[in-house]
Each structure stands twice: as C-alpha cells, then as structure tokens.
ZAGUPA-887292 format. One record per residue (C-alpha): x, y, z; residue number from 1. Coordinates in nm, 2 decimals, padded with zeros to 4 digits. Layout:
<pts>
+--------+--------+--------+-----+
:      x :      y :      z :   i :
+--------+--------+--------+-----+
:      X :      Y :      Z : NUM :
...
+--------+--------+--------+-----+
</pts>
This chain:
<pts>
+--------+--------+--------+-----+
:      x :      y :      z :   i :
+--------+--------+--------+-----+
:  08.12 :  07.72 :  12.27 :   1 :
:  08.24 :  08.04 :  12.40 :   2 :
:  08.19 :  08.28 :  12.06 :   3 :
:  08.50 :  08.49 :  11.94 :   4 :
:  08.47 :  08.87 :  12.03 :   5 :
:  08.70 :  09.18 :  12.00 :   6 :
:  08.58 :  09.49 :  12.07 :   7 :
:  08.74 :  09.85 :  12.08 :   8 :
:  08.66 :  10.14 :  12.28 :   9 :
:  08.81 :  10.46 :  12.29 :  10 :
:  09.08 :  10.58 :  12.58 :  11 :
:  08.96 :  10.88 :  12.85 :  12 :
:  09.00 :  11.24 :  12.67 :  13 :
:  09.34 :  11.28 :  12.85 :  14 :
:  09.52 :  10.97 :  12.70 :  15 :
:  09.42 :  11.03 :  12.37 :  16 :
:  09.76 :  11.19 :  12.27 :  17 :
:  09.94 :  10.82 :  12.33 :  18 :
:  09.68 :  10.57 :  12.38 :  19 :
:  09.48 :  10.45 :  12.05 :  20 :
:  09.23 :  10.24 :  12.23 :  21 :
:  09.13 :  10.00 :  12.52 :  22 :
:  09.04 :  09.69 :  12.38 :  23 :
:  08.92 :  09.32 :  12.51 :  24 :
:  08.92 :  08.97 :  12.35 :  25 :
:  08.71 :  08.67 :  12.43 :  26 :
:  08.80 :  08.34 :  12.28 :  27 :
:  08.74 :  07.98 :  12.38 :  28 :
:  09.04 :  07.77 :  12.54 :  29 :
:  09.29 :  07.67 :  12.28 :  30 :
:  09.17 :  07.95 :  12.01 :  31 :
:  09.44 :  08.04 :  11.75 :  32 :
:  09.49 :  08.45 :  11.71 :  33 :
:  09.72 :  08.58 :  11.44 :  34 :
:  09.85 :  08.89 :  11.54 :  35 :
:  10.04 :  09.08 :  11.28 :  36 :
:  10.25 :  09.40 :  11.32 :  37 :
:  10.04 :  09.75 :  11.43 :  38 :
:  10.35 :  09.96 :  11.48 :  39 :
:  10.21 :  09.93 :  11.82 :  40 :
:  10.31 :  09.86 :  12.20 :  41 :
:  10.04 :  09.72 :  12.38 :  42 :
:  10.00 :  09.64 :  12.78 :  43 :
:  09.79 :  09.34 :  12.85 :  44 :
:  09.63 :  09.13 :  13.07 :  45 :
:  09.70 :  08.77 :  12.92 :  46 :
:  09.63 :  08.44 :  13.11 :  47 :
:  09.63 :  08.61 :  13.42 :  48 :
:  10.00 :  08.77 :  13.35 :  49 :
:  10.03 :  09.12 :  13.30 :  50 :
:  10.24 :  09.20 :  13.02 :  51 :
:  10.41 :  09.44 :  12.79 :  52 :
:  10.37 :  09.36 :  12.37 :  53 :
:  10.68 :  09.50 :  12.25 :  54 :
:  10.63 :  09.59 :  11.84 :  55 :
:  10.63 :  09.33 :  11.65 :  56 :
:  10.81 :  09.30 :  11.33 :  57 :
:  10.63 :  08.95 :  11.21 :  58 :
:  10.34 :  08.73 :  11.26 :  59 :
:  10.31 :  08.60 :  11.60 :  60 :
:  10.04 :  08.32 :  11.65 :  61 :
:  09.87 :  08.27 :  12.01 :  62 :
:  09.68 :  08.05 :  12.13 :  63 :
:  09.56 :  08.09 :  12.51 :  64 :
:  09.63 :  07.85 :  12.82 :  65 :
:  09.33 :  07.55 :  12.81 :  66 :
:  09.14 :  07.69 :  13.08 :  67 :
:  08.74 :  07.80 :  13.09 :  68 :
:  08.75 :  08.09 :  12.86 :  69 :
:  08.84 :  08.44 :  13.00 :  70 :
:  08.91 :  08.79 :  12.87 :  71 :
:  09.24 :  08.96 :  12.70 :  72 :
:  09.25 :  09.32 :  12.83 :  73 :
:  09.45 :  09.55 :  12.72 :  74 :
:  09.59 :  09.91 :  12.63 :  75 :
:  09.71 :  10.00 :  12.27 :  76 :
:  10.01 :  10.29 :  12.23 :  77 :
:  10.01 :  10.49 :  11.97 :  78 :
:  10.32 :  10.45 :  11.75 :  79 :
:  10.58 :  10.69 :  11.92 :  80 :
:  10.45 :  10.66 :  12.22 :  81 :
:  10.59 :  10.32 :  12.36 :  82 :
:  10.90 :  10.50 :  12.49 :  83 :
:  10.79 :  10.75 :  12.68 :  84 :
:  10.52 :  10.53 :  12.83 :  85 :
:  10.73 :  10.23 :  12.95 :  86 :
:  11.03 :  10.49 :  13.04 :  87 :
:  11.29 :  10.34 :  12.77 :  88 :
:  11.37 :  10.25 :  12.43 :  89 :
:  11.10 :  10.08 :  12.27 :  90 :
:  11.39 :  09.87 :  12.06 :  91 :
:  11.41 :  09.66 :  12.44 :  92 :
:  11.05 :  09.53 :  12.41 :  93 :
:  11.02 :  09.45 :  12.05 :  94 :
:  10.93 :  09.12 :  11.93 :  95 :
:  10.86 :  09.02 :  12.28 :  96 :
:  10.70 :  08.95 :  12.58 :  97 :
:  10.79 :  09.11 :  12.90 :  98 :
:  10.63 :  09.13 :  13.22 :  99 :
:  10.52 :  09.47 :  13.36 : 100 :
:  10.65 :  09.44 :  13.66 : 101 :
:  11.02 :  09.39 :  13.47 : 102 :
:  10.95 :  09.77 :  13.32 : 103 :
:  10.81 :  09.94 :  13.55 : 104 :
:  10.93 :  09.75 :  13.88 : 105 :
:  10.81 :  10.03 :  14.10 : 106 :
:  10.41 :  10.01 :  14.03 : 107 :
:  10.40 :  09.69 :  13.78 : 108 :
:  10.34 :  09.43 :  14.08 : 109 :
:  10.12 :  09.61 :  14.24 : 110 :
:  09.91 :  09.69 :  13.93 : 111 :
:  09.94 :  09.36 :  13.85 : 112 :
:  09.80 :  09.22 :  14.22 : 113 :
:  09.48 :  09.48 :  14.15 : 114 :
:  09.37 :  09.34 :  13.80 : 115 :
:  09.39 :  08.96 :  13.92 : 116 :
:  09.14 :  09.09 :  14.22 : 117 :
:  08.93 :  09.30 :  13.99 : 118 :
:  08.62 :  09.28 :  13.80 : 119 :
:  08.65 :  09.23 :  13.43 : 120 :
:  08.47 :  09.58 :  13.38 : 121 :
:  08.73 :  09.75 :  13.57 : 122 :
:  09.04 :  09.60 :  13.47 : 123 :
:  09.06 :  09.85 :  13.15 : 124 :
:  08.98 :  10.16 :  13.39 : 125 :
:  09.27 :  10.02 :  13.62 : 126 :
:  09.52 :  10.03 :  13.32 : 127 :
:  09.41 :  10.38 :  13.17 : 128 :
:  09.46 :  10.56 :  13.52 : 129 :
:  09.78 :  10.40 :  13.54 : 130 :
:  09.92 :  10.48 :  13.21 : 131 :
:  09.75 :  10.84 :  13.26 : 132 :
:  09.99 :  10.88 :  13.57 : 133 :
:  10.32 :  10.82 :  13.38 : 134 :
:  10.24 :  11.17 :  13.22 : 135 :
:  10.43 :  11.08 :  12.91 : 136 :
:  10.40 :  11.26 :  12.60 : 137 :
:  10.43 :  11.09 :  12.21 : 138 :
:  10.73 :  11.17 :  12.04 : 139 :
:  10.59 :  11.46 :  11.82 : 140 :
:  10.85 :  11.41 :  11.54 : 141 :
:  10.79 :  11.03 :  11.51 : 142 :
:  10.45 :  11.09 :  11.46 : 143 :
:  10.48 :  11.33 :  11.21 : 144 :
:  10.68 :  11.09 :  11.04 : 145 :
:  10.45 :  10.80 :  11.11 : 146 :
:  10.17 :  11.04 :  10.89 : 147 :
:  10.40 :  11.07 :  10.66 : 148 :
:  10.49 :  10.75 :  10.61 : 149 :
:  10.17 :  10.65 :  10.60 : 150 :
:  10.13 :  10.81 :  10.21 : 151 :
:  10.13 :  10.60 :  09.93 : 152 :
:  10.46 :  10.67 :  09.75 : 153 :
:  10.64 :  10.83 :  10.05 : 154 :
:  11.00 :  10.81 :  10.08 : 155 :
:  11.19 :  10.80 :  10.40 : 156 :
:  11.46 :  11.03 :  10.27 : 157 :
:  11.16 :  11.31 :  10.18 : 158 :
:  11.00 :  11.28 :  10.53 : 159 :
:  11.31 :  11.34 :  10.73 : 160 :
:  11.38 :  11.63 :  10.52 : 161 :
:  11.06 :  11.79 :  10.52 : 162 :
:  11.10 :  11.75 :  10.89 : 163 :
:  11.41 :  11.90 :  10.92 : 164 :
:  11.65 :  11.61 :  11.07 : 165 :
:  11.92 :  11.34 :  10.89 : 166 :
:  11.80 :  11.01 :  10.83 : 167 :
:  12.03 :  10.91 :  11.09 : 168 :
:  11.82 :  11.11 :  11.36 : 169 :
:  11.50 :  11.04 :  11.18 : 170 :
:  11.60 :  10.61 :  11.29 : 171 :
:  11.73 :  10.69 :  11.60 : 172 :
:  11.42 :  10.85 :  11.71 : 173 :
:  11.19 :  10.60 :  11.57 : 174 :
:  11.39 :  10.29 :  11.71 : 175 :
:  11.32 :  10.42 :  12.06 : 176 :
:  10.98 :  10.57 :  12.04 : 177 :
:  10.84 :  10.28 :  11.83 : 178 :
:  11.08 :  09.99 :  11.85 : 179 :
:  11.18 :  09.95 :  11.54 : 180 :
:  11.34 :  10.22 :  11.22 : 181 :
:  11.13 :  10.42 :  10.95 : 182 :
:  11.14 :  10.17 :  10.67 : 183 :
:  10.99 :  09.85 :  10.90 : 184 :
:  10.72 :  10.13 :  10.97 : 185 :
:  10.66 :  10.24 :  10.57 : 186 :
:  10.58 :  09.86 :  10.52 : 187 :
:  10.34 :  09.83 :  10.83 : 188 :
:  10.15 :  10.17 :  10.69 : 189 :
:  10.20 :  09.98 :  10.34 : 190 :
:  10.02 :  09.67 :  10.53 : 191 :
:  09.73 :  09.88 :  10.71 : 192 :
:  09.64 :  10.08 :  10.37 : 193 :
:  09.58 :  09.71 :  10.21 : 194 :
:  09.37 :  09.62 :  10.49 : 195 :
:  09.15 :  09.94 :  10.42 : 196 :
:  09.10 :  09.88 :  10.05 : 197 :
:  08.98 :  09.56 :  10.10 : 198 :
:  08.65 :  09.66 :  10.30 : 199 :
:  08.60 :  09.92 :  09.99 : 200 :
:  08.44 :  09.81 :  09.65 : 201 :
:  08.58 :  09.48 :  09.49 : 202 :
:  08.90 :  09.52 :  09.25 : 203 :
:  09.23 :  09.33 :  09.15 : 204 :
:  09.53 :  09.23 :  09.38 : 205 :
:  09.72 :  09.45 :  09.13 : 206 :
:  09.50 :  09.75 :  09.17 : 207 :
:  09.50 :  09.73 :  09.53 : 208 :
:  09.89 :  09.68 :  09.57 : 209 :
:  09.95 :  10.00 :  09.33 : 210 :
:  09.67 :  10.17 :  09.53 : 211 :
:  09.83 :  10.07 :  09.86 : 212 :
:  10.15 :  10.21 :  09.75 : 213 :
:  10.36 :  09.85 :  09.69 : 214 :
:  10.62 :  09.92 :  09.36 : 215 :
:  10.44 :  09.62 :  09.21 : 216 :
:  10.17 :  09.30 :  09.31 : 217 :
:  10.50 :  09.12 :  09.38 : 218 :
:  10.62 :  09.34 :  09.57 : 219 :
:  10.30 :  09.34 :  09.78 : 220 :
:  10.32 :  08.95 :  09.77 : 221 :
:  10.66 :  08.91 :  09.94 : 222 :
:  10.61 :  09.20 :  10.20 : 223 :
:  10.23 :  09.07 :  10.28 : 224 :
:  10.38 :  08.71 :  10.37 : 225 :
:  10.66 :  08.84 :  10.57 : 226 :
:  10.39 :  09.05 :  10.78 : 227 :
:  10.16 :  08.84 :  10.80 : 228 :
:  10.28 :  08.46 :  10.70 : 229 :
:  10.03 :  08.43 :  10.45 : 230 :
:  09.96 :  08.48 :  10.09 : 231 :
:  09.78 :  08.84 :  10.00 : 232 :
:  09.46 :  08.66 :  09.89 : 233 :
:  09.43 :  08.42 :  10.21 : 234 :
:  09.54 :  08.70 :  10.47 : 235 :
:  09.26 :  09.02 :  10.32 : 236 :
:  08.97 :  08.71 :  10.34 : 237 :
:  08.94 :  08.80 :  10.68 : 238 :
:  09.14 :  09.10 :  10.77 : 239 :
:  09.00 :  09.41 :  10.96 : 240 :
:  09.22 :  09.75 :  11.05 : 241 :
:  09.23 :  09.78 :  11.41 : 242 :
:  09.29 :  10.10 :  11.56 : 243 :
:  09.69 :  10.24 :  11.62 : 244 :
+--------+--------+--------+-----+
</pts>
C-alpha cells in the first residue's frame, strides 16, 4: 500500500508576501483526509481538477476518487491574501470548491491543460509562476489583525482600534481578504495555538485551553468540535500545525 505523505516546502523568495507554502499529498485510493480550517485559500490540483479551496469555516472530510494513487498539489495563501490573488472577495469561495478556470477564466484553462501534461515535479513550479504573475499584494491591515488575533486574550474590538479603523471596516476587510470576519479568525488562531501546545511537554486539557487562550476547557471543547468535528482529546492525538 501506497504510504501517507505530506510534505511542505517553501514558496520562491518573491511569493513569500502571499504564499505560505507549496505543498503535496500522497495517499492510497479511498484514504480519508480531515481537513480543518487554516484561515487559508488554497489552489489545488485534486483528481486531475484544478481547483480553488475557498476558507473553510468547518471540518471538511475527503476522500479521493478510487484510482491508482496520485499526488495533491497545491499552493497555500496566506490569510489576507485570497483576495487579491483570485481577483475578488474571498467571502465567494468560502466553504467551497470552485474550479480555476470559473475565477480566473482568462488563464485557469490553460493552466489547468499544462499541469494535466506535466511532470509531477513541475506541477508546483507551474502554479508558483502563475500566482507570481497576478502581482497581488496581501492586505497589509488584515494581516496585522490576523497577528493580532493570533494573541491569547486578544479582543477584536482592541485590534481594530489599535489599528486605527471601526469594527465595521476591520469585518469588511477581513470578509474579502480572508473569506470570512475577525471573530471566525480569533477561533482558528485559538485552534492553531492548541495544535502548538500539544507537540510541547505533556500537561492538562485545562492548562492547555487557558494557555491557548479559550475562556475555559469548555469553551475549548465546544469550539474544538465545531472546528474540527471531534472531541479535544481525539482531535490533538494526531494533530500537526501546517504552515498559513
């Protein structure tokens, strides 16, 4: 059997300001992946489809086409930069699964015909120049918010005003860059930080939800299953931060 692999690898030096990685997946046929939100767009190659991940706000579940085992490419966007890449509010992609060539209908079939012709090792180079060419830049204020919000303890109301805009703005700015507002983002940070304390030194659900920056271990319970779709303990058995 074809063994499970994911690997990472960092983007060229000029799409480091929106791109968080390339990455590619090898699983055999019929292989269950939970995927759980990033605060991330992503543009893959799946089953043979090329394929914008808008930002998911729950667990999503895949499990590929049963064919002879072949590999997931794809290109992870920094949080805030999803609109500028694809050229339109993020909020239009989230939760779904839309075919490149739908966003960008100009160079998305094209792209699409050179990856099914190319060889695995250049499929991720093929992507990069292509996302390099849109020449888009991450929304500098939803990142700073996206830092901030990623503080245990932070408040949304704080970071907008130590950033100098209304909450209103703050959403509005976030919903198109990222898909979805500042407080679905403050629980994914929430969700990443838990998945970071759990490769650190043993300790207690409790000390880890207070460390994390949940109100309480219930608090952490409830958000944890609505990420994820699984209890705290079964999810951070085998969790591991990716990069966004």
């Amino acid at each position: 059997m074809v063994p499970v692999t994911y690997r990472e690898l960092a983007p060229p030096t000029g799409l480091l300001p929106v791109v968080a990685c390339l990455w590619e997946h090898d699983a055999p046929p019929g292989h269950e992946q939970r995927i759980i939100p990033d605060g991330c767009v992503d543009l893959v190659r799946l089953d043979g489809e090329l394929v914008v991940v808008g930002a998911d706000t729950g667990p999503v579940v895949a499990v590929p086409a049963a064919t002879p085992a072949s590999r997931t490419s794809g290109i992870r966007l920094r949080p805030g930069a999803a609109g500028a890449v694809l050229g339109l509010p993020a909020s239009e992609v989230r939760d779904q699964r839309v075919p490149l060539a739908d966003v960008w209908p100009d160079v998305g079939p094209a792209l699409a015909a050179a990856l099914s012709t190319a060889h695995p090792a250049g499929r991720l180079d093929l992507l990069a120049r292509t996302v390099l060419h849109r020449r888009a830049e991450r929304d500098g204020l939803v990142a700073a918010a996206a830092r901030q919000l990623g503080t245990p303890g932070s408040r949304i109301a704080v970071v907008a005003d130590d950033l100098g805009v209304s909450e209103r703005h703050l959403h509005r700015r976030t919903v198109a860059a990222v898909g979805y507002g500042p407080k679905m983002l403050g629980r994914v940070a929430r969700l990443r930080r838990l998945i970071g304390l759990s490769a650190g030194p043993p300790s207690s659900l409790a000390d880890r939800a207070a460390r994390a920056g949940y109100a309480s271990q219930a608090h952490m319970s409830d958000e944890v299953r609505r990420l994820t779709g699984r209890t705290p303990v079964r999810f951070l058995e085998d969790a591991a931060l990716t990069a966004a």
